[in-house]
C-alpha positions in Angstrom: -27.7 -117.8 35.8 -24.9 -120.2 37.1 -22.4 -120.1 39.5 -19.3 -119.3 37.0 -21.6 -116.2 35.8 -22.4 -114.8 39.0 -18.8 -115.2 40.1 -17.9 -113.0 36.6 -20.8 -110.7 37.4 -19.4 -109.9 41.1 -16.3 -109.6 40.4 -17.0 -106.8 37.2 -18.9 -105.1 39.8 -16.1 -105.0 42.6 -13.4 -103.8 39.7 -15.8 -100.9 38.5 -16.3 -100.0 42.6 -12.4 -100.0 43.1 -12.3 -97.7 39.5 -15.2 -95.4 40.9 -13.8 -94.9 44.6 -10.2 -94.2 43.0 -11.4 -91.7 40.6 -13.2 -90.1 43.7 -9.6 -89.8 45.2 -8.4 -88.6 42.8 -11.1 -85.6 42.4 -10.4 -84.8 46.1 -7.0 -84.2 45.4 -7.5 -82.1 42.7 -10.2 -80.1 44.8 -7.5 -79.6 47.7 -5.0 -78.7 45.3 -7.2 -76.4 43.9 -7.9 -75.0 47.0 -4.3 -74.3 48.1 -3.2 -72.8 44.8 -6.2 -70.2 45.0 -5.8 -69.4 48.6 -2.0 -68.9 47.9 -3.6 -66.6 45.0 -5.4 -64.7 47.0 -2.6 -64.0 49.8 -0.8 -62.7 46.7 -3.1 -60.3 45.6 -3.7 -59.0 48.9 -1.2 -56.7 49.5 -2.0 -55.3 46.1 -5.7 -54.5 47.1 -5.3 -53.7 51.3 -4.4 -50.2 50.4 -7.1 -49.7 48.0 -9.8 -51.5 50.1 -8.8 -49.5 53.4 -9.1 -46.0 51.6 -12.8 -47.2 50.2 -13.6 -47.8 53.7 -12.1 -44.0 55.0 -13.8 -42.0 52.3 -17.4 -43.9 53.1 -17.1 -43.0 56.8 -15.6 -40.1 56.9 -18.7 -38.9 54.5 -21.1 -40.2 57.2 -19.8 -38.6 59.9 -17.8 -35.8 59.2 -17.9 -33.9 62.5 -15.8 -37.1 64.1 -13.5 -37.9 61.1 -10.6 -39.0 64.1 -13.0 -42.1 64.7 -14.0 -43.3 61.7 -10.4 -43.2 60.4 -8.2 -46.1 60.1 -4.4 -46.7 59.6 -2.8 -49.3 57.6 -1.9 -52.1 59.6 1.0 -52.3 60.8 4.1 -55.4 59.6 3.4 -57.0 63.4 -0.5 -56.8 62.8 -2.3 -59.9 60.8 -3.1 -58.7 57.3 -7.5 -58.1 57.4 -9.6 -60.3 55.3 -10.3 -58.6 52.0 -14.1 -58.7 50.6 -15.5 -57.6 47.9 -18.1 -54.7 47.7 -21.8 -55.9 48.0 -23.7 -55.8 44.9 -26.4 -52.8 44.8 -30.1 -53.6 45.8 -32.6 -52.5 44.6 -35.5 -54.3 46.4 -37.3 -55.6 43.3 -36.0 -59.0 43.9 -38.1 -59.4 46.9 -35.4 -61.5 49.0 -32.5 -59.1 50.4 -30.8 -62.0 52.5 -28.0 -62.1 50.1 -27.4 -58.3 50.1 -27.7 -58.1 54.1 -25.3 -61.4 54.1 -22.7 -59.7 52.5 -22.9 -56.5 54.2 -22.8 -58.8 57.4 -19.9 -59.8 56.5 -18.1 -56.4 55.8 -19.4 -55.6 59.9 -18.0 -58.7 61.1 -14.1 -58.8 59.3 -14.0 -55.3 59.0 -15.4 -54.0 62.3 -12.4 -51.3 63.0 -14.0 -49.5 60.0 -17.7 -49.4 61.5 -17.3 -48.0 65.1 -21.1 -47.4 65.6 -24.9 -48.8 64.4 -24.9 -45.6 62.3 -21.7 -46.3 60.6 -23.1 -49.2 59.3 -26.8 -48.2 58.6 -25.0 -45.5 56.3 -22.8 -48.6 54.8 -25.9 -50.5 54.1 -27.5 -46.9 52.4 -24.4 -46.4 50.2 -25.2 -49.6 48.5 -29.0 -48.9 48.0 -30.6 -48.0 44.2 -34.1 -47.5 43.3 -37.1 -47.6 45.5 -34.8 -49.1 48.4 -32.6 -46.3 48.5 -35.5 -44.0 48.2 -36.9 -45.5 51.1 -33.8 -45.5 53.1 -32.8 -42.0 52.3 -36.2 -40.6 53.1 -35.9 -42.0 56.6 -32.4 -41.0 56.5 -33.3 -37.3 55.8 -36.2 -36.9 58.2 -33.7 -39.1 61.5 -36.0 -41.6 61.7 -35.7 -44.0 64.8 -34.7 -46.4 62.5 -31.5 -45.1 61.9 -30.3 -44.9 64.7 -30.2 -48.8 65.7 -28.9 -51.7 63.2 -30.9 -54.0 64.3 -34.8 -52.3 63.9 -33.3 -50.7 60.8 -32.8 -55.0 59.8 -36.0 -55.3 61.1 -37.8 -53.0 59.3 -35.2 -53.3 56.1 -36.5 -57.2 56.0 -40.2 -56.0 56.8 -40.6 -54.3 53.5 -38.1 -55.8 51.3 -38.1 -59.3 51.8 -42.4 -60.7 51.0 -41.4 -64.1 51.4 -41.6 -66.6 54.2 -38.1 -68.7 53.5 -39.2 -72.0 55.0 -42.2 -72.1 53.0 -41.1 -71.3 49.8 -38.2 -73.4 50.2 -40.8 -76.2 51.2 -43.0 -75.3 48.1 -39.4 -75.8 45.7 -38.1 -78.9 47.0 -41.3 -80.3 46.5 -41.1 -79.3 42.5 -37.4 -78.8 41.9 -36.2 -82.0 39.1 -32.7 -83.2 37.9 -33.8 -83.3 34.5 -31.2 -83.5 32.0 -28.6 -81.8 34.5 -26.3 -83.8 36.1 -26.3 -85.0 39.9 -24.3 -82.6 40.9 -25.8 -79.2 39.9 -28.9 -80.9 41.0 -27.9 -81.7 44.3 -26.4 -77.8 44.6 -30.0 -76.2 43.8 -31.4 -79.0 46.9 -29.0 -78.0 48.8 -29.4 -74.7 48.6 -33.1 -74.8 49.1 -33.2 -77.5 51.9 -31.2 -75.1 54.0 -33.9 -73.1 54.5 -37.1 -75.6 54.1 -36.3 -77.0 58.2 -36.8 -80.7 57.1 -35.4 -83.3 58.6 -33.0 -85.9 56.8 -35.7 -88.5 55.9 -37.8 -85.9 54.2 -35.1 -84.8 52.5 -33.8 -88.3 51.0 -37.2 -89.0 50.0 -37.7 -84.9 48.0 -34.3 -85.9 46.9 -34.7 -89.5 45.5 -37.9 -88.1 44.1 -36.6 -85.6 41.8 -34.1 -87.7 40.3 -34.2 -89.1 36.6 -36.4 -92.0 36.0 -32.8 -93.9 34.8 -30.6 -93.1 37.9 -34.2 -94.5 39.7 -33.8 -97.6 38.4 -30.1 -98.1 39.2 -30.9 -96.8 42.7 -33.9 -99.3 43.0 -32.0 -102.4 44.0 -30.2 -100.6 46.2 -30.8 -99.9 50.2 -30.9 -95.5 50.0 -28.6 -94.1 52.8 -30.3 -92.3 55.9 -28.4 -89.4 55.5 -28.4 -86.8 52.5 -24.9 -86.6 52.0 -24.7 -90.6 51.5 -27.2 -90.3 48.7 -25.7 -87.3 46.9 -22.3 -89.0 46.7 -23.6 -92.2 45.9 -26.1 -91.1 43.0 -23.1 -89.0 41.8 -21.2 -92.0 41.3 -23.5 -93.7 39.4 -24.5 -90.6 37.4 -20.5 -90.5 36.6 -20.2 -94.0 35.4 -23.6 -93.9 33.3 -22.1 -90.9 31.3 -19.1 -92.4 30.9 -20.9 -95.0 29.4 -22.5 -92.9 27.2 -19.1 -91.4 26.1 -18.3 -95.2 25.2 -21.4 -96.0 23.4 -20.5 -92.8 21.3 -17.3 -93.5 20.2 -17.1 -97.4 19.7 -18.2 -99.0 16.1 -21.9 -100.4 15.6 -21.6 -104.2 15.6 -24.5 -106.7 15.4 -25.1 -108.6 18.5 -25.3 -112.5 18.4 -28.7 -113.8 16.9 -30.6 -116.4 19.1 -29.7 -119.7 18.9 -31.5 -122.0 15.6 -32.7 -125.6 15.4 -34.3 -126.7 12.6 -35.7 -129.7 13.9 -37.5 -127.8 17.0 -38.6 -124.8 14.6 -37.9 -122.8 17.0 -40.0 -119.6 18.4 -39.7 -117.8 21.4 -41.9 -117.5 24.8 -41.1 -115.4 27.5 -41.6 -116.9 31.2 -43.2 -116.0 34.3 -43.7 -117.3 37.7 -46.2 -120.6 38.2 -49.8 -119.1 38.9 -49.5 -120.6 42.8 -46.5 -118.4 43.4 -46.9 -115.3 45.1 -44.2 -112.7 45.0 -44.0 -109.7 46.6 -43.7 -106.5 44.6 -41.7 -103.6 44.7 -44.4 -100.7 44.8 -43.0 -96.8 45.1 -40.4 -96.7 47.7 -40.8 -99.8 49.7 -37.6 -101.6 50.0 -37.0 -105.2 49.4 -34.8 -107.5 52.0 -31.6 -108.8 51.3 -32.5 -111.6 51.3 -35.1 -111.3 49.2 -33.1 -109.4 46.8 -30.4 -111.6 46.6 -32.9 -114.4 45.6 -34.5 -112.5 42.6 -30.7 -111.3 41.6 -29.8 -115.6 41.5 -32.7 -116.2 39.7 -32.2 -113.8 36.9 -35.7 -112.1 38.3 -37.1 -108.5 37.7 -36.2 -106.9 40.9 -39.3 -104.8 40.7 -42.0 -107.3 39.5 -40.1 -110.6 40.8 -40.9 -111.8 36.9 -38.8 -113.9 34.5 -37.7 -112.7 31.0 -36.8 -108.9 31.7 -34.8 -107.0 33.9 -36.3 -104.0 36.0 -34.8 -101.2 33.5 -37.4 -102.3 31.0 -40.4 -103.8 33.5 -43.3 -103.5 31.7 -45.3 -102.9 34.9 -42.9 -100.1 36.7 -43.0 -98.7 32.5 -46.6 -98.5 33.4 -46.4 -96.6 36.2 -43.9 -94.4 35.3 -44.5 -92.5 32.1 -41.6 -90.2 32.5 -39.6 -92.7 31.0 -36.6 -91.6 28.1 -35.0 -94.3 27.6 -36.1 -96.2 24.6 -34.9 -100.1 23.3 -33.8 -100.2 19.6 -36.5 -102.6 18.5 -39.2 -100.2 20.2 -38.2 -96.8 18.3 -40.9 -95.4 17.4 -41.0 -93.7 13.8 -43.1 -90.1 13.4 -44.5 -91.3 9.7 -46.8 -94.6 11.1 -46.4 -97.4 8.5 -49.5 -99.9 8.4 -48.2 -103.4 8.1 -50.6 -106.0 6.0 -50.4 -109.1 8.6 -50.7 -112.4 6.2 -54.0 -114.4 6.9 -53.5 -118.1 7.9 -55.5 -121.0 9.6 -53.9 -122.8 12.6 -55.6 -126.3 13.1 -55.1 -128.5 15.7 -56.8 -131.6 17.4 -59.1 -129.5 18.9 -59.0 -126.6 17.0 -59.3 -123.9 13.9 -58.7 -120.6 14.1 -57.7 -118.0 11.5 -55.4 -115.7 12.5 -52.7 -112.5 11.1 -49.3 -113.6 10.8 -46.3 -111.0 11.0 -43.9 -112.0 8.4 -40.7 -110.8 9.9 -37.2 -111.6 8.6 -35.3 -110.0 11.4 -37.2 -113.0 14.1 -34.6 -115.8 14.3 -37.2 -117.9 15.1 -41.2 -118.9 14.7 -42.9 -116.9 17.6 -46.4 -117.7 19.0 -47.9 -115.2 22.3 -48.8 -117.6 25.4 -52.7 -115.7 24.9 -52.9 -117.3 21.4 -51.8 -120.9 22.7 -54.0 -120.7 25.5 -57.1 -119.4 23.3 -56.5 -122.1 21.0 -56.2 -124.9 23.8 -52.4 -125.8 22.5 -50.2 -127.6 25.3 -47.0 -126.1 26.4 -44.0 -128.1 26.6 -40.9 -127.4 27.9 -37.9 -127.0 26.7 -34.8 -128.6 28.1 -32.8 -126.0 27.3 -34.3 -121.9 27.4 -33.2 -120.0 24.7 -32.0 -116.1 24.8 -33.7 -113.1 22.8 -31.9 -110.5 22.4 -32.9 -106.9 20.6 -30.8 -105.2 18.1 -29.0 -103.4 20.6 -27.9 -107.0 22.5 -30.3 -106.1 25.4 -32.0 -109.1 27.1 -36.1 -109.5 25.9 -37.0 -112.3 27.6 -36.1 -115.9 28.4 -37.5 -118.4 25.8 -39.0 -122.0 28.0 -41.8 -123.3 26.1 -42.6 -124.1 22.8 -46.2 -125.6 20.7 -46.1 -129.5 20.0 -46.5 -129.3 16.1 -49.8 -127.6 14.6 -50.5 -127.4 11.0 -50.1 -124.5 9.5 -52.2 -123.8 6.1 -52.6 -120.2 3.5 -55.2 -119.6 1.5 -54.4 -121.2 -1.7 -53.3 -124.7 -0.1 -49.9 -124.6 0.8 -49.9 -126.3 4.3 -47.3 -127.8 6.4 -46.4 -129.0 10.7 -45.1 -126.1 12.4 -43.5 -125.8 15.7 -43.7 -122.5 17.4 -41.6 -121.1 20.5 -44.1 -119.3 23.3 -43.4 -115.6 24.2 -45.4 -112.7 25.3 -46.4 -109.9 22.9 -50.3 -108.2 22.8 -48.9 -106.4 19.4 -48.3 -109.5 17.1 -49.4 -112.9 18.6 -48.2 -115.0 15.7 -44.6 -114.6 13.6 -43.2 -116.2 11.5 -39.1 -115.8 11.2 -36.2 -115.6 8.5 -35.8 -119.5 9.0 -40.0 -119.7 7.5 -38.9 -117.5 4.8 -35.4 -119.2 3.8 -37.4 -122.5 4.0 -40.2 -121.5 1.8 -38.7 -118.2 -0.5 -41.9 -117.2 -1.1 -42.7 -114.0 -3.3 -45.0 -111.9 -1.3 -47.3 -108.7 -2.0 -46.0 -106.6 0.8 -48.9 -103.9 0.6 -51.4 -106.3 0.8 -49.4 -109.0 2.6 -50.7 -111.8 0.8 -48.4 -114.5 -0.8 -47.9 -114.5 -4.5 -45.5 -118.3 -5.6 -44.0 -120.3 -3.1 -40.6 -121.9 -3.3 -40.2 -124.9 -6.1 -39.4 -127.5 -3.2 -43.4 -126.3 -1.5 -44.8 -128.3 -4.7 -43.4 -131.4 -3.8 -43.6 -131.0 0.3 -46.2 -128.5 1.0 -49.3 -128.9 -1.3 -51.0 -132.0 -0.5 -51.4 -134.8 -3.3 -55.1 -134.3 -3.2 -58.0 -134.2 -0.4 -59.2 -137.6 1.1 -56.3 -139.4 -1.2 -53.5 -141.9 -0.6 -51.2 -143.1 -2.5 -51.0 -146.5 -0.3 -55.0 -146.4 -0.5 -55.7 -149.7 -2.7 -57.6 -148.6 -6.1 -61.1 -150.5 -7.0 -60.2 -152.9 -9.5 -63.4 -154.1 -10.3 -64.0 -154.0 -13.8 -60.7 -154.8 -14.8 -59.4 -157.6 -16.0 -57.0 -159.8 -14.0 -53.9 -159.8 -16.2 -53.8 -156.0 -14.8 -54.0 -156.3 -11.6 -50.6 -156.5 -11.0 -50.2 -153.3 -12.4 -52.9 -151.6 -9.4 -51.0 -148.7 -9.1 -51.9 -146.9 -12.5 -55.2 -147.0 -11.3 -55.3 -144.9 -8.3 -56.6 -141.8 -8.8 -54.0 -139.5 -6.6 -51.2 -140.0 -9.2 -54.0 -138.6 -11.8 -55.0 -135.3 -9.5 -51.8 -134.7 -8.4 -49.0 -132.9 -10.2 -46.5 -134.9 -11.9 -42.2 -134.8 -12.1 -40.7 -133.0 -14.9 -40.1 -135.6 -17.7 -37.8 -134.8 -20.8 -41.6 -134.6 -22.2 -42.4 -131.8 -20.6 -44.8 -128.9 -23.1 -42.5 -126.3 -24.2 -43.9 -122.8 -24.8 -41.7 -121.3 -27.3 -41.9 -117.4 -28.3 -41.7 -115.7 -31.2 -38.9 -113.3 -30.5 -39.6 -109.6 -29.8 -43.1 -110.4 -29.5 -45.1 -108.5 -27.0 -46.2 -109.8 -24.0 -49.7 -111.5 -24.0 -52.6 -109.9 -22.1 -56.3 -110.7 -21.9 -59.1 -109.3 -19.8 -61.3 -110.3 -17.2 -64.9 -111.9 -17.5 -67.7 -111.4 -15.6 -69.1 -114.6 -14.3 -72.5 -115.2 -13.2 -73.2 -116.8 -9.4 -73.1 -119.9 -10.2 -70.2 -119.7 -12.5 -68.3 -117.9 -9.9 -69.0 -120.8 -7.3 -67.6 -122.9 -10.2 -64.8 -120.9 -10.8 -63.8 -121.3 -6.8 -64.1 -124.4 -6.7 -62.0 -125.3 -9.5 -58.8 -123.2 -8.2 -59.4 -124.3 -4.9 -59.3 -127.9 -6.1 -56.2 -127.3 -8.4 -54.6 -125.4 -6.2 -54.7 -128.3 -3.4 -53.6 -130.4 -5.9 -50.9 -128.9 -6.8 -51.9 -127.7 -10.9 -51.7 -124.2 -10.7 -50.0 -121.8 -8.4 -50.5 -118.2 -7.8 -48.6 -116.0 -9.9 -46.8 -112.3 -10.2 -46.2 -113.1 -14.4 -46.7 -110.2 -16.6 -49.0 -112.2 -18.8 -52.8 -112.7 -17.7 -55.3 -114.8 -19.9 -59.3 -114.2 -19.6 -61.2 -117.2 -17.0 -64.5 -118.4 -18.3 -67.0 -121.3 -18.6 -68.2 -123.0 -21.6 -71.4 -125.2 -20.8 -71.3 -128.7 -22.3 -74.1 -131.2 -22.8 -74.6 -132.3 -19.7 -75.4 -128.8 -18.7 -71.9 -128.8 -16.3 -69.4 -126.1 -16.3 -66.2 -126.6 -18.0 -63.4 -123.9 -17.4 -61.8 -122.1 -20.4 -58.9 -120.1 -20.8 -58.9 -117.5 -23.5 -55.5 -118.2 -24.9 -55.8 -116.2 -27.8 -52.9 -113.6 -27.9 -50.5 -116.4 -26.3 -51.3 -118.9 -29.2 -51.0 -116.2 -32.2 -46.8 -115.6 -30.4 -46.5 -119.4 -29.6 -44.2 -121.2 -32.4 -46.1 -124.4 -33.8 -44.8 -127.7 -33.3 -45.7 -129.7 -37.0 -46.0 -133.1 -35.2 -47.9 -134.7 -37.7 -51.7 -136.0 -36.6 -52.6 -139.9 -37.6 -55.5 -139.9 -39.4 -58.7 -141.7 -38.1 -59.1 -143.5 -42.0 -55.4 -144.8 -41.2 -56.6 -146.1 -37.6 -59.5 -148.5 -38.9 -56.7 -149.7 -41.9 -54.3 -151.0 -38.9 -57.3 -152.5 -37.1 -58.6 -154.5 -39.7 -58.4 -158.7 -38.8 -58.2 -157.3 -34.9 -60.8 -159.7 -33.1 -60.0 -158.5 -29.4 -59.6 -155.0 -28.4 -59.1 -153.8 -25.1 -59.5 -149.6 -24.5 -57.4 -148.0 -21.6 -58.4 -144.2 -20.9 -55.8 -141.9 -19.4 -57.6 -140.1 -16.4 -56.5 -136.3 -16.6 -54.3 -136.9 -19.3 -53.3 -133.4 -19.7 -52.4 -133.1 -16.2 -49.9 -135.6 -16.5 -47.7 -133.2 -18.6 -45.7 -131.0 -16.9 -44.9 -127.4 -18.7 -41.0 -127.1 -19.4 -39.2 -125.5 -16.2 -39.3 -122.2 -16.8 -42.3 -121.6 -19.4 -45.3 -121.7 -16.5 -45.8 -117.7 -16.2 -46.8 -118.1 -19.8 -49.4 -119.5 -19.0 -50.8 -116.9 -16.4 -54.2 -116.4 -16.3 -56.9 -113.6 -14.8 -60.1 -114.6 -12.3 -62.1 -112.4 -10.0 -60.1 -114.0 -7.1 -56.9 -113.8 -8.2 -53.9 -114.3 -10.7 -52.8 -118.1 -11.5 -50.6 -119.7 -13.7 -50.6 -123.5 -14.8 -47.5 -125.6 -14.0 -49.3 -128.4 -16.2 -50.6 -128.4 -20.0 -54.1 -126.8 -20.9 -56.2 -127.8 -23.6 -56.3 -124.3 -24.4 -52.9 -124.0 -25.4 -51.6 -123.8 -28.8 -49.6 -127.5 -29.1 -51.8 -129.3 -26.5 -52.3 -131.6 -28.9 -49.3 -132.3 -30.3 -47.3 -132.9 -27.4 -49.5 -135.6 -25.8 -49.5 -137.4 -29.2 -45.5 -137.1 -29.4 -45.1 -138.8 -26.2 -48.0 -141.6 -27.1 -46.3 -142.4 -30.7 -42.8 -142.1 -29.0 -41.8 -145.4 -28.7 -39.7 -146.8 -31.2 -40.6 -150.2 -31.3 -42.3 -152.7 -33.8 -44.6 -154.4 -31.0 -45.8 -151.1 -29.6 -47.0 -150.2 -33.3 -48.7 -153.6 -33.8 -50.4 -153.9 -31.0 -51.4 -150.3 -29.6 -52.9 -147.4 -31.1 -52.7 -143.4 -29.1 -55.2 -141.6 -30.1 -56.0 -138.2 -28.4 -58.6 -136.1 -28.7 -58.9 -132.4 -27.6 -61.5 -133.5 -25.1 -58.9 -135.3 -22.5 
């Protein structure tokens, strides 16, 4: 973080302190307002309720002690005399509660404010009585009855009242609650009321109290208070958790009511094919951890906070409200990041299998296929399993979740490893380095805008690639080059300058669309062709492998989602090899004939005859140098044990294999051509 940020960050923070200590100014004004308008309230009603409080009083003394009624009596007050406090009448006990502190309180209270109306201890021992129900005023009017000692003396009758009525030790149990009592999902302030109330009682000093305190709060007000030094004194820490419970609800509120927007995506260069790594301190550097309640130093503090560190774990990449390690410790955790919801119906996802190769090593691994990833994402594990150097980027990158909260810091990326599927398709890939035990290996939406490939979601394999893979991400064929000079020997001389036909990568690898291309023409409404699938034998099923490995690599065939799918088989020739067929029956009885007329062989020896030199030049693959038309190639799909296929050049099996070679041999319309050259194609290639 730089100086213009902190500077923005410090001063956001002072402007939401002056908006918090206002509002608190503003609630103790209303609080003292409130206070003065009830307490004029109450000298109001007075007046109304002296009378009737005073005559409540007579009648309960005068029936205790009729014999004296001249000293239990009372007369109103008179205009000189300040007006009595006026209480309201104690609530009956019954002494199931088992704690009759409040009931004594309040009678307490009648004794103390009201002590013209109880002259004697008798007087008020009959007060407490009138106010007794159940087995408590069974108790008390049994030893009432029989003039018990008790009666006689308020405080043994308090004594003894507390002896049977009240079973529990208050310290104690107030100890025992503090210990359990938790905010929850109430607010601050009705927490801190319940502590209060208990603490008043448990004898604890103000350090165990912070710490009971502290304790029972939420695991989110925790981690705001966590960077924080906690006050000494109670008081401090109610008011100051207050305020931040305040301002996190009003937060909330805010969250609530504004519209859902999407937060920016992370930065994209597609020359750096970009991923994303996550960063953490050099393995030499020791930092000191925040463990339970220990408290950092300022200064110490102040350098994590300038260094964008985790104030808990001293780490790069997160912040401490989602450390992974304090996440780990606390499990009472509620607050949940967008891209971690969890879902109660568990979808499996089908990773996509891939080889990573790189000087040193191959490894197949799962790949997530992710289109909300801005980038290519590799774990630091993987790299470091697989021996691949770590550079540095000169400028980190940002991820963000859906929700705009800071993931990690991106700060390394992979020099480029190749990157190859199943059926070929291979290319340099540069991934970004993060940390992530779940999925070690993504690839992003820029991987799948590049490549559009159609893919098999359930079983997370690829289906076609994109047209532009055929031309940049299928190599030209294994242990080939194009600048590889051909072996000439045999040839004559006058062709050598024409070396290039005869390298054998322009014949096994798969060549531009020409206006030549094979056209597969339907007849309309016909029904879609299907064949079925042949059992092959081991070593035809070697065979069978081998050929759509090869013609995948180079490029022929591609794998395919048509709706058509011809029968694979092998048809042995004389040699005893394996030469693939594909039963094109259905497809050939739809496919409209082209008449292109056939020379005869009788015709061929009339043109040759006076010919004394004849030279022969045989097309290697010639039926792979004809592209089907753009658009026709999932006609041509076809069925093996291993997968569906479909060709993207001609097959001697079609209907018309034939005649289009032989169109584009006797195309040229000139006089020299004819004289000189004959085509001739047979079905054999």
């Amino acid at each position: 973080m730089d100086t213009s940020e902190s500077e923005r960050l410090l001063a956001a923070l002072g402007t939401q302190g002056q908006r918090i200590t206002q509002q608190d100014q503003q609630l103790a004004q209303l609080r003292h307002d409130f206070a003065t308008a009830m307490s004029s309230l109450s000298t109001q009603l007075s007046d109304v309720t002296t009378a009737l409080q005073n005559r409540t009083v007579s009648e309960c003394s005068s029936s205790v002690t009729p014999s004296a009624p001249s000293e239990t009596a009372t007369t109103p007050p008179g205009p000189s005399e300040p007006r009595p406090v006026r209480l309201s009448s104690p609530e009956r006990f019954s002494g199931d509660s088992g704690d009759c502190r409040s009931f004594l309180t309040q009678c307490e209270l009648h004794f103390e404010f009201q002590s013209h109306a109880f002259p004697s201890d008798r007087a008020k021992i009959a007060y407490i009585v009138s106010y007794l129900s159940g087995r408590a005023k069974a108790w008390a009017t049994s030893e009432w009855s029989r003039r018990s000692a008790v009666c006689n003396s308020l405080p043994l009758f308090l004594e003894t009242f507390r002896q049977i009525f009240h079973s529990a030790v208050p310290g104690r149990e107030a100890a025992k609650a503090l210990v359990n009592i938790k905010q929850g999902r109430r607010s601050v302030m009705d927490y801190a009321i319940e502590f209060r109330t208990l603490s008043a009682d448990s004898g604890w000093n103000q350090p165990a109290l912070v710490d009971a305190f502290y304790t029972g709060l939420s695991e989110r007000l925790k981690d705001h208070l966590a960077p924080l030094d906690l006050p000494p004194e109670l008081d401090a820490l109610v008011s100051l958790a207050s305020r931040i419970d305040q301002r996190l609800q009003e937060r909330q509120r805010g969250r609530l009511s504004a519209p859902l927007s999407r937060p920016p995506s992370l930065p994209y260069a597609p020359e750096l094919q970009p991923s994303c790594s996550g960063a953490v301190p050099p393995p030499d550097a020791v930092e000191p951890m925040q463990v339970g309640h220990t408290r950092l130093t300022p200064a110490e503090r102040q350098r994590r906070f300038s260094e964008g560190r985790c104030l808990y774990c001293a780490q790069l990449g997160h912040l401490i409200a989602n450390c992974p390690i304090r996440g780990a410790v606390s499990t009472n955790t509620s607050s949940v990041m967008v891209s971690a919801t969890q879902s109660r119906i568990s979808v499996p996802r089908q990773l996509t299998q891939v080889t990573l190769t790189t000087d040193t090593s191959t490894s197949a691994q799962g790949a997530l296929l992710d289109s909300g990833a801005d980038t290519n994402l590799m774990s630091y594990e993987l790299a470091s399993k697989l021996h691949i150097k770590e550079v540095e980027m000169s400028v980190p990158l940002t991820a963000t979740a859906l929700d705009g909260r800071l993931l990690c810091y991106i700060t390394h990326k992979t020099p480029p490893v190749t990157l190859s599927f199943p059926d070929g398709h291979s290319e340099l890939i540069t991934f970004h380095l993060f940390r992530s035990a779940a999925h070690p290996l993504i690839l992003g939406f820029p991987w799948l805008l590049r490549h559009n490939p159609h893919i098999d979601w359930s079983m997370g394999t690829v289906k076609s690639w994109g047209k532009s893979c055929f031309n940049d991400c299928f190599p030209v064929s294994p242990n080939l080059n194009p600048d590889d000079t051909p072996d000439l020997e045999g040839v004559p001389r006058c062709y050598h300058d024409l070396k290039d036909v005869f390298n054998k990568c322009y014949a096994t690898s798969l060549p531009p669309h020409r206006d030549g291309d094979c056209a597969i023409d339907l007849l309309p409404g016909a029904p879609i062709p299907k064949g079925r699938l042949f059992s092959l034998s081991i070593p035809e099923r070697l065979a069978m492998e081998e050929y759509i490995k090869t013609s995948l690599r180079a490029g022929l065939i591609r794998p395919s989602s048509s709706p058509a799918g011809a029968g694979f088989f092998f048809v042995e020739k004389k040699d005893k090899t394996l030469r693939p067929c594909i039963d094109y029956t259905q497809l050939n009885d739809i496919t409209i004939k082209n008449r292109y007329p056939l020379p005869l062989v009788s015709s061929a020896f009339d043109i040759l005859q006076g010919a004394k030199i004849f030279t022969k030049l045989d097309l290697r693959n010639a039926y792979h140098l004809i592209r089907i038309r753009e658009g026709d190639e999932w006609k041509t799909a076809f069925n093996t044990p291993i997968g569906h296929y479909e060709y993207l050049v001609i097959n001697y099996d079609q209907e018309n294999s034939i005649i289009n070679p032989c169109a584009i041999l006797w195309g040229p319309d000139d006089p020299i051509f004819t004289l000189t050259c004959y085509p001739y194609h047979d079905k054999g290639g």
